[in-house]
C-alpha positions as CSV (number, residue, x, y, z in Angstrom):
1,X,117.8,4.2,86.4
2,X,114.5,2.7,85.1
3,X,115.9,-0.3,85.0
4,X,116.9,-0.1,88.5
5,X,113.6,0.6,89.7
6,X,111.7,-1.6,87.8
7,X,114.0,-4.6,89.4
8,X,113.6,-3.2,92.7
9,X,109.9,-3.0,92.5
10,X,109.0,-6.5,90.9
11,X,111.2,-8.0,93.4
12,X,109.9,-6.6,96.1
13,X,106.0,-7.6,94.7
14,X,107.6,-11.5,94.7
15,X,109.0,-11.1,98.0
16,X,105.8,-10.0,99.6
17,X,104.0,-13.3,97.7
18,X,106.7,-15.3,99.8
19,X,105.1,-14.5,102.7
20,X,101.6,-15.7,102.1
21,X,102.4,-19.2,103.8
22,X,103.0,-17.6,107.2
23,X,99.2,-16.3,107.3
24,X,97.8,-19.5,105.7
25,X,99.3,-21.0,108.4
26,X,99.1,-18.8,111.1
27,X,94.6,-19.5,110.2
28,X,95.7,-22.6,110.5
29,X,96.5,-23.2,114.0
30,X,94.2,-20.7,115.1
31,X,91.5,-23.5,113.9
32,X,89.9,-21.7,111.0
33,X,88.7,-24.0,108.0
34,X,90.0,-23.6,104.6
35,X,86.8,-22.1,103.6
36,X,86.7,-19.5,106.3
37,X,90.2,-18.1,104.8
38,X,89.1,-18.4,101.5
39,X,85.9,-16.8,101.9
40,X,87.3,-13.6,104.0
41,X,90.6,-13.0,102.0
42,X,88.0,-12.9,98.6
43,X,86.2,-10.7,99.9
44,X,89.1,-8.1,101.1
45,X,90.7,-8.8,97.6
46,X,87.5,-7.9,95.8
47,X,86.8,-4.6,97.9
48,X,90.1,-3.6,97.9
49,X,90.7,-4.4,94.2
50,X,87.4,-2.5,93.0
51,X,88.3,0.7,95.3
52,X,91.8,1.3,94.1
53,X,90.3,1.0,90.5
54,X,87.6,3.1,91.0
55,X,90.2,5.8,93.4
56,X,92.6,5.7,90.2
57,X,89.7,6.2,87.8
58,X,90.3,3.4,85.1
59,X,88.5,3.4,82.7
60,X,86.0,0.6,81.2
61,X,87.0,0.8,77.7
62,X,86.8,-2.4,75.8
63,X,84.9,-4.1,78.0
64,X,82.4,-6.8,76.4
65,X,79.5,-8.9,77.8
66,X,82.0,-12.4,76.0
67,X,85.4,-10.2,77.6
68,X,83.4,-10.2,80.9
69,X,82.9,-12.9,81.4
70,X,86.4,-14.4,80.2
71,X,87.8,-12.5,82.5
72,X,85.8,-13.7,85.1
73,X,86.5,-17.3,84.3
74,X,90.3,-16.5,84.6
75,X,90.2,-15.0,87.9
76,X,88.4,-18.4,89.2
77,X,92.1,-19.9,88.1
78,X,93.3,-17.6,91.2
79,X,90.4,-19.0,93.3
80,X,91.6,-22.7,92.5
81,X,94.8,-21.8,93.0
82,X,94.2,-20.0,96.8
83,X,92.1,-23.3,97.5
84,X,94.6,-26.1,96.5
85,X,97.1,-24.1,97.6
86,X,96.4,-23.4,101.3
87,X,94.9,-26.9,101.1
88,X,98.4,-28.2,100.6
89,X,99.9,-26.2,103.4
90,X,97.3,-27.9,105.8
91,X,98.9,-31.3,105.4
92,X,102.7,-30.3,104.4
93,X,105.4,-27.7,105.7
94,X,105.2,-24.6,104.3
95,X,108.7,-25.2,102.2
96,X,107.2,-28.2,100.7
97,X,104.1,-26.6,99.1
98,X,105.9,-23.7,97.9
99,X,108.1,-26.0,95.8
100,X,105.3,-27.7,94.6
101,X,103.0,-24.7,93.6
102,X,106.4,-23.5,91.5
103,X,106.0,-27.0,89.1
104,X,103.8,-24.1,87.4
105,X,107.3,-23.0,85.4
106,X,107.3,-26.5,83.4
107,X,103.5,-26.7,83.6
108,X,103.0,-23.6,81.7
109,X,105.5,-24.4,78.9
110,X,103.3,-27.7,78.4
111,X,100.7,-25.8,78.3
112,X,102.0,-23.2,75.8
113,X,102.7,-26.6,73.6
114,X,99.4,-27.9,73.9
115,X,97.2,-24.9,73.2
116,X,99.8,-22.6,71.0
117,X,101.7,-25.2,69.2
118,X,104.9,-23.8,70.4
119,X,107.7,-26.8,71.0
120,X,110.2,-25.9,74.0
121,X,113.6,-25.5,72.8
122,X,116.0,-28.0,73.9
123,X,117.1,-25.0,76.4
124,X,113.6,-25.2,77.7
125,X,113.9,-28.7,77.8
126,X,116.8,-29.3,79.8
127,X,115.6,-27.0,82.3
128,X,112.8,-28.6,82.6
129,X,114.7,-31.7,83.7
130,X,116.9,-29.6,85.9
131,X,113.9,-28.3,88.1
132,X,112.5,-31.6,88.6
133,X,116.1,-33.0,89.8
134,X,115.3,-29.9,91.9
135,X,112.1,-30.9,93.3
136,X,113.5,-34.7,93.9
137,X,116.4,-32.9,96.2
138,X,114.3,-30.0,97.5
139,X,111.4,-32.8,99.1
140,X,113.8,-34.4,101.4
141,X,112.8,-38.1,99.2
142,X,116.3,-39.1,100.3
143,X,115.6,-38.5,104.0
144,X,112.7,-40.7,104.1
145,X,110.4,-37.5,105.4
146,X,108.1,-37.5,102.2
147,X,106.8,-40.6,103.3
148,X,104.9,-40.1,106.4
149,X,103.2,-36.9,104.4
150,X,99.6,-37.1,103.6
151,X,98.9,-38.0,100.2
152,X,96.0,-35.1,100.2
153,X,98.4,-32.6,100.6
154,X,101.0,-33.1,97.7
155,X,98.1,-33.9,95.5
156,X,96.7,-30.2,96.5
157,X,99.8,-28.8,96.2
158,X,100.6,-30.4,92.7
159,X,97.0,-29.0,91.6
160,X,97.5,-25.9,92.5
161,X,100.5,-25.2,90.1
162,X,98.3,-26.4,87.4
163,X,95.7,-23.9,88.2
164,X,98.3,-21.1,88.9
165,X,99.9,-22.4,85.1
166,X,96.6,-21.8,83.9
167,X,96.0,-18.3,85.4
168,X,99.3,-17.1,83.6
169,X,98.3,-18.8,80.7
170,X,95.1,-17.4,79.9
171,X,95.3,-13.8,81.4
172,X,98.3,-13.5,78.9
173,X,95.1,-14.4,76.0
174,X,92.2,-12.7,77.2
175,X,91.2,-8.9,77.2
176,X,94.8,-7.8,77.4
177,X,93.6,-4.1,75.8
178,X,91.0,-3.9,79.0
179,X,92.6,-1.7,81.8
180,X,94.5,-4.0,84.2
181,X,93.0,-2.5,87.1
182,X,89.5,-3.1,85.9
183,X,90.8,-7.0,84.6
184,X,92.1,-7.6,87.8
185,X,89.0,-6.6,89.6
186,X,87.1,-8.6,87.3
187,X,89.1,-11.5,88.2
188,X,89.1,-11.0,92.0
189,X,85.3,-11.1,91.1
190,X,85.2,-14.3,89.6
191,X,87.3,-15.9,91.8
192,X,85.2,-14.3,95.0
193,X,82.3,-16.1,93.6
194,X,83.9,-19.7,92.8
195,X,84.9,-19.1,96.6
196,X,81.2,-18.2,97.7
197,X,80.1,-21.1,95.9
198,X,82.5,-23.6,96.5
199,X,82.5,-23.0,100.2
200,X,78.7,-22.3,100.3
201,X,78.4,-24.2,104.1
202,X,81.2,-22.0,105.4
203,X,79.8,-18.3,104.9
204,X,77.4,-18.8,108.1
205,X,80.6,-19.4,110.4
206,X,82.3,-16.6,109.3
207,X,80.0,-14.3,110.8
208,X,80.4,-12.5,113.7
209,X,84.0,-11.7,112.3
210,X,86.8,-12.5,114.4
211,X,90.1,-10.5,114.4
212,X,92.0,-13.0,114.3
213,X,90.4,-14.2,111.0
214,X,90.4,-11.0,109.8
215,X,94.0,-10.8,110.7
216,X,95.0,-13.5,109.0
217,X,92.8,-13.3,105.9
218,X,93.7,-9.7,105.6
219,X,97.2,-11.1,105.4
220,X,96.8,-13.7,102.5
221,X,95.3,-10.8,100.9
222,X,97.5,-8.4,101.1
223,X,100.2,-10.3,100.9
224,X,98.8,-12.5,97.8
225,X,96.3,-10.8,96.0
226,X,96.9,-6.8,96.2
227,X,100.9,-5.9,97.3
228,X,102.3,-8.2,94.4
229,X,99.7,-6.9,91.5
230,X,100.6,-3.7,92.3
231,X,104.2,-3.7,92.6
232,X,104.2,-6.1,89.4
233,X,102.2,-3.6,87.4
234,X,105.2,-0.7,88.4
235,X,107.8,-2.2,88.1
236,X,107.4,-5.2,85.0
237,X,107.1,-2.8,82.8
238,X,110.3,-1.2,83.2
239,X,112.1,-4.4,82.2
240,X,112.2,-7.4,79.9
241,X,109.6,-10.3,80.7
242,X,112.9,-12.6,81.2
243,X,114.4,-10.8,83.6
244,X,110.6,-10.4,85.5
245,X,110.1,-14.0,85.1
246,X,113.6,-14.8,86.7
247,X,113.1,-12.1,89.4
248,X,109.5,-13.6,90.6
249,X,111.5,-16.5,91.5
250,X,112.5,-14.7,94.7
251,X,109.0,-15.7,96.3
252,X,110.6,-19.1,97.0
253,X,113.6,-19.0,98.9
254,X,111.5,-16.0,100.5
255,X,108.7,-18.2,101.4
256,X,111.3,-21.3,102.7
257,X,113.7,-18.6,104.7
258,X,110.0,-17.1,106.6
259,X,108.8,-20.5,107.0
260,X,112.6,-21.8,108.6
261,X,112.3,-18.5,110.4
262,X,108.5,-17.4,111.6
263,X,107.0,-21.1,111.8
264,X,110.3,-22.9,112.9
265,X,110.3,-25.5,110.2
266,X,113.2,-27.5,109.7
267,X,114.8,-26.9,106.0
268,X,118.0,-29.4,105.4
269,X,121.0,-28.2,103.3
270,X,119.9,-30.9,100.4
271,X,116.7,-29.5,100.0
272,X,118.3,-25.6,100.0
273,X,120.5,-27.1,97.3
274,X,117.3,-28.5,95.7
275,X,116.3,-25.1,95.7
276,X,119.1,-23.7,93.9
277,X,119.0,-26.3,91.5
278,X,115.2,-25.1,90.3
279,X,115.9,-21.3,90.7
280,X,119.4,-21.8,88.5
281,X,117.0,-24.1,85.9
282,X,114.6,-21.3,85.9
283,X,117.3,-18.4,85.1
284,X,119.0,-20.6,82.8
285,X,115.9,-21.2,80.7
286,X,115.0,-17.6,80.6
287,X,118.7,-16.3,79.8
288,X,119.8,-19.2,77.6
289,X,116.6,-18.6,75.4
290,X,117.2,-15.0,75.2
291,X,120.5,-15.3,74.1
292,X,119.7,-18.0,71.5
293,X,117.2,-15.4,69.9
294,X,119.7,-12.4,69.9
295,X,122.1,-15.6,67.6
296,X,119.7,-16.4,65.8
297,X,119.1,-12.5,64.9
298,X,122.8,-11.5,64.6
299,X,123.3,-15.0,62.1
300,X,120.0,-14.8,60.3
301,X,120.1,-18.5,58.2
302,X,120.3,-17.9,54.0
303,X,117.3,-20.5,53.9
304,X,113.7,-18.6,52.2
């Protein structure tokens, strides 16, 4: 039964990420900038973030001046990410920039290589290989379409998996004893003021506060920065980190199905099989790994 629930919560925290591009969007065309979207959906994140935590009454236990500040730093990974990220949706469709922002699967296992030493198994490898015959099927190359694309906008969206690679990197190494609702209103914090500073220019033109701004940031924030935590921190730890990891995937057929659906784009049957391709890579890495480890286990080798 807890497993149950723990699948049904963490899947319905991805789901909720998928929608993020509709509200990006939706900014968008009503003629907002990128640091008007930015700036607002911070700014909900942060008050919201620090109310629930201070509602459930977490406690600040193993906070440090050094921890502080870490976790600062890693929540301005999440600002970078929201920047390149809705930066890429200004310049591609919405089913394009999701697929780009998920290169942070193979990104993260360099990373892990770099920084931990840790070599991908050949499992690891090949699926690394599989997801980027996804991406070459799932961007519509063969069609021609990526052509006429701005260059700005791929280049966003390929930097934004790096950043988002780098947020699940590092908030796996830093403070993990700290409360996770005080961490991850630290981190809205950090990333608030990357935000603040990066779009310094913009803060004046955000005020008076229109609905329709607050509409739509309060629907990247929601959507992106409060639902998904919350549902994540229910429900993940009710199951394995593989199965979690293969269930998050959801967020991108969700995102591609809203944006066929709500914004009308076009999504061909090579780039759906595309898709497949990457969410059968990512399930195959996590499931092929785990059952490699319960082998090695149940055949331990005779070697000292």
């Amino acid at each position: 039964m807890k497993l149950n629930k723990g699948i049904l919560l963490v899947l319905i925290g991805a789901s909720f990420f998928g929608f993020t591009p509709i509200f990006a969007k939706l900014g968008f065309s009503y003629g907002y900038s990128l640091g008007q979207i930015n700036i607002v959906q911070m700014i909900i994140s942060f008050v919201l973030l620090w109310s629930l935590a201070l509602i459930k009454r977490s406690r600040f236990d193993g906070l440090t001046k050094k921890n502080v500040l870490q976790i600062m730093m890693t929540g301005c990974f999440v600002g970078l990410t929201s920047i390149f990220y809705y930066g890429s949706l200004q310049y591609l469709p919405a089913s394009l920039a999701i697929i780009l922002l998920f290169q942070f699967v193979w990104i993260g296992i360099l990373l892990e290589w770099i920084f931990n030493k840790i070599k991908p198994a050949p499992i690891t490898v090949l699926s690394i290989l599989l997801i980027l015959v996804g991406v070459f099927f799932s961007s519509n190359i063969l069609n021609g379409e990526i052509q006429g694309l701005p260059l700005k906008g791929i280049i966003f969206g390929i930097l934004s998996a790096f950043t988002y690679a780098g947020f699940i990197f590092f908030s796996g190494k830093v403070a993990v004893n700290v409360n996770p609702w005080i961490r991850s209103s630290f981190m809205a914090t950090g990333s608030t003021i990357l935000v603040l500073i990066l779009f310094m220019r913009d803060i004046p033109t955000v005020l008076p506060l229109e609905n329709t701004l607050l509409t739509t940031a309060m629907g990247v924030s929601l959507f992106g920065a409060v639902l998904p935590p919350l549902f994540f921190a229910a429900g993940a730890p009710l199951i394995s980190g593989g199965i979690a990891n293969i269930l998050t995937s959801i967020e991108l057929p969700i995102a591609i199905v809203s944006a066929s659906i709500i914004l009308s784009e076009t999504v061909t049957p090579l780039q759906w099989f595309g898709t497949a391709i990457i969410l059968a890579a990512i399930a195959f890495n996590e499931v092929g790994s785990n059952l490699f480890r319960i082998r090695r286990h149940s055949n331990p080798s005779t070697k000292p």
